[in-house]
N, C-alpha and C positions, 0 to 999 in steps of 0.2 A: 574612686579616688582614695579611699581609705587603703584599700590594699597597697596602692604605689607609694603612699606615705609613710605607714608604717615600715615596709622595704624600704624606704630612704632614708626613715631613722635610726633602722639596726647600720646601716649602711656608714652613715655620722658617728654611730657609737661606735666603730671599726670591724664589722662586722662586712670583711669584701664581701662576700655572696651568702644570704642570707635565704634560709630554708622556709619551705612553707611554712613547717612545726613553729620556728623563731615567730616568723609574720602573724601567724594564727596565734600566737600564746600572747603577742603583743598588744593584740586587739582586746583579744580576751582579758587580760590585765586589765583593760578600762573599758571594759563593759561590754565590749562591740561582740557581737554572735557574724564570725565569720561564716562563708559559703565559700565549700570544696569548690564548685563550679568555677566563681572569679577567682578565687586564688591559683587556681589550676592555669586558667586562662592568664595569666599574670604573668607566672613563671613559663608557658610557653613562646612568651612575645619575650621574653629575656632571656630565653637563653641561649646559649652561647654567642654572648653580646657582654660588653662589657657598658656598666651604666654610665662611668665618663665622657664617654664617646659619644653616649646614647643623649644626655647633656649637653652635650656641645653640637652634637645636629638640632638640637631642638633649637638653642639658643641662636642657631644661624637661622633656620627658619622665621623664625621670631624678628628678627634684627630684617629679613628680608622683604616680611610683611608691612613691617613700620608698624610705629606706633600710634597710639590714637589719640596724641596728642591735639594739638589745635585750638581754635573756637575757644568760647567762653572769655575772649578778652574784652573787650568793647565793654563802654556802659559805664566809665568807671567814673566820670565827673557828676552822673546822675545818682551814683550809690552814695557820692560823698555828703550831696546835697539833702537827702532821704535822710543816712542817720544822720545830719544835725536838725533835722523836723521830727523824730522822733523822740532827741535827747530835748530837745524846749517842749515837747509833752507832757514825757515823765516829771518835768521839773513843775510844770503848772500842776498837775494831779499829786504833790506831792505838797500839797498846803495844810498844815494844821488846822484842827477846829477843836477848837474845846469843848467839848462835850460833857465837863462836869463829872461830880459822882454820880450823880442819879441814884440815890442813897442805894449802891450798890450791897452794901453789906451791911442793912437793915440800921445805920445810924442815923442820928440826927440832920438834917441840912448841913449844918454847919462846921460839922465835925470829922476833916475828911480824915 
């Protein structure tokens, strides 16, 4: 994943077809220790392929699968009911007591 990102950002910087050397130096600019192996294998699945294209089959795909929207609706009269049992908690736990000085810093009783 690193590989096809870093190719996508020389890609955005305007970089149409971008070399392994670019992809490799890019990596290595933040630290990443690339491998000849995937980068190799990278540039063989693109090339002579154009990556907009390559884009827009992906994105049909995608759109063809659907999305994984759904579910998680329901429930909702019970969550609202929950935080107001929650918020009259907090408000009970949240009583003062005085506690005095408790001659914290070696004075007299009297003397806060």
């Amino acid at each position: 994943m690193k590989y096809i990102s870093a190719y996508m950002l020389l890609v955005l910087a305007g970089k149409e077809a971008p070399s392994k050397d670019e992809v490799s130096g890019l990596l290595s600019s933040v630290g990443v220790e690339s491998e000849a192996e995937k980068l190799d294998l990278l540039f063989s699945k693109l090339e002579g392929k154009n990556i907009d294209e390559l884009i827009e089959q992906g994105e049909e795909k995608l759109i063809a699968v659907g999305g994984a929207g759904g579910g998680g609706g329901g429930g909702g009269a019970a969550g609202g009911a929950a935080a107001e049992e929650e918020k009259a908690e907090e408000e009970e736990e949240e009583e003062e007591v005085d506690v005095g000085g408790g001659n914290l810093f070696g004075e007299d009783e009297g003397g806060y």
